[in-house]
C-alpha positions in Angstrom: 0.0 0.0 0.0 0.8 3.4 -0.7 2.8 4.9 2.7 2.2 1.9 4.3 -1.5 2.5 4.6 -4.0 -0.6 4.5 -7.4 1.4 4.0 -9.6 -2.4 3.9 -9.1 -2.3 8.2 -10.5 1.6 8.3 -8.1 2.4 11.1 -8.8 -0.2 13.5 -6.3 -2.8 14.3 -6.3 -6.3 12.0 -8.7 -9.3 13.6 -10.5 -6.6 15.6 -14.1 -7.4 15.6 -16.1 -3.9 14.3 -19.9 -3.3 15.5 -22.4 -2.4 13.1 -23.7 1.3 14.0 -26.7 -0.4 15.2 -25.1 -2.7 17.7 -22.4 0.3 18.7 -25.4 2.2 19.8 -27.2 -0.6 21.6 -24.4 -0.6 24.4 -26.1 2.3 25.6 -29.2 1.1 28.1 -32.0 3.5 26.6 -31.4 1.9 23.0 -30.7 -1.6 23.9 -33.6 -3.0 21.2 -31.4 -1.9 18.6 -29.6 -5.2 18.2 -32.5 -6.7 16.8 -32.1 -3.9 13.7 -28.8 -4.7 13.0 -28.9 -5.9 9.4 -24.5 -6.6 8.7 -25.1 -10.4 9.5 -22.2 -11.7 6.8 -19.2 -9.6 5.1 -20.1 -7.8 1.5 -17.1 -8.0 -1.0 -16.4 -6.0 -4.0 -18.0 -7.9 -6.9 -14.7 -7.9 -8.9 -12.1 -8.1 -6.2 -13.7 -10.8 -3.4 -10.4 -10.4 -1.9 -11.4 -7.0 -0.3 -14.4 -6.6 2.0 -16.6 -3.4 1.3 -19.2 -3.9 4.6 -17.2 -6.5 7.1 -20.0 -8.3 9.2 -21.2 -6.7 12.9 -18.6 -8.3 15.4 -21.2 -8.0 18.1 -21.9 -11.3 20.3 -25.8 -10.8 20.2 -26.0 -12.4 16.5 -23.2 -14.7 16.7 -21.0 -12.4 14.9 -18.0 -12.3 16.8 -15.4 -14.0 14.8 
């Protein structure tokens, strides 16, 4: 990569599971039910490139996504 920078892990360390927005904003008590809305269940690759994942699946433990 150019200057050493790997865009694909967005800043966040390699093997790291990532929440989904939804599941982020669950951890707060007063929108707990949003788990339920969180839609990132598997990881969406670019159609020509499979190698590179555009939307990585929600890491979060209440849909069995941590990996």
């Amino acid at each position: 990569m150019a200057n050493g920078t790997d865009t694909r892990t967005r800043g966040a360390e390699a093997g790291t599971a990532r929440l989904s927005e939804h599941c982020e904003l669950a951890k707060r008590p007063e929108y707990a039910d949003l788990h339920r809305d969180c839609r990132r269940l598997e990881d969406h690759h670019m159609p020509a490139e499979p190698r590179i994942v555009l939307t990585p699946r929600c890491g979060c433990s209440c849909h069995g996504g941590a990996r």
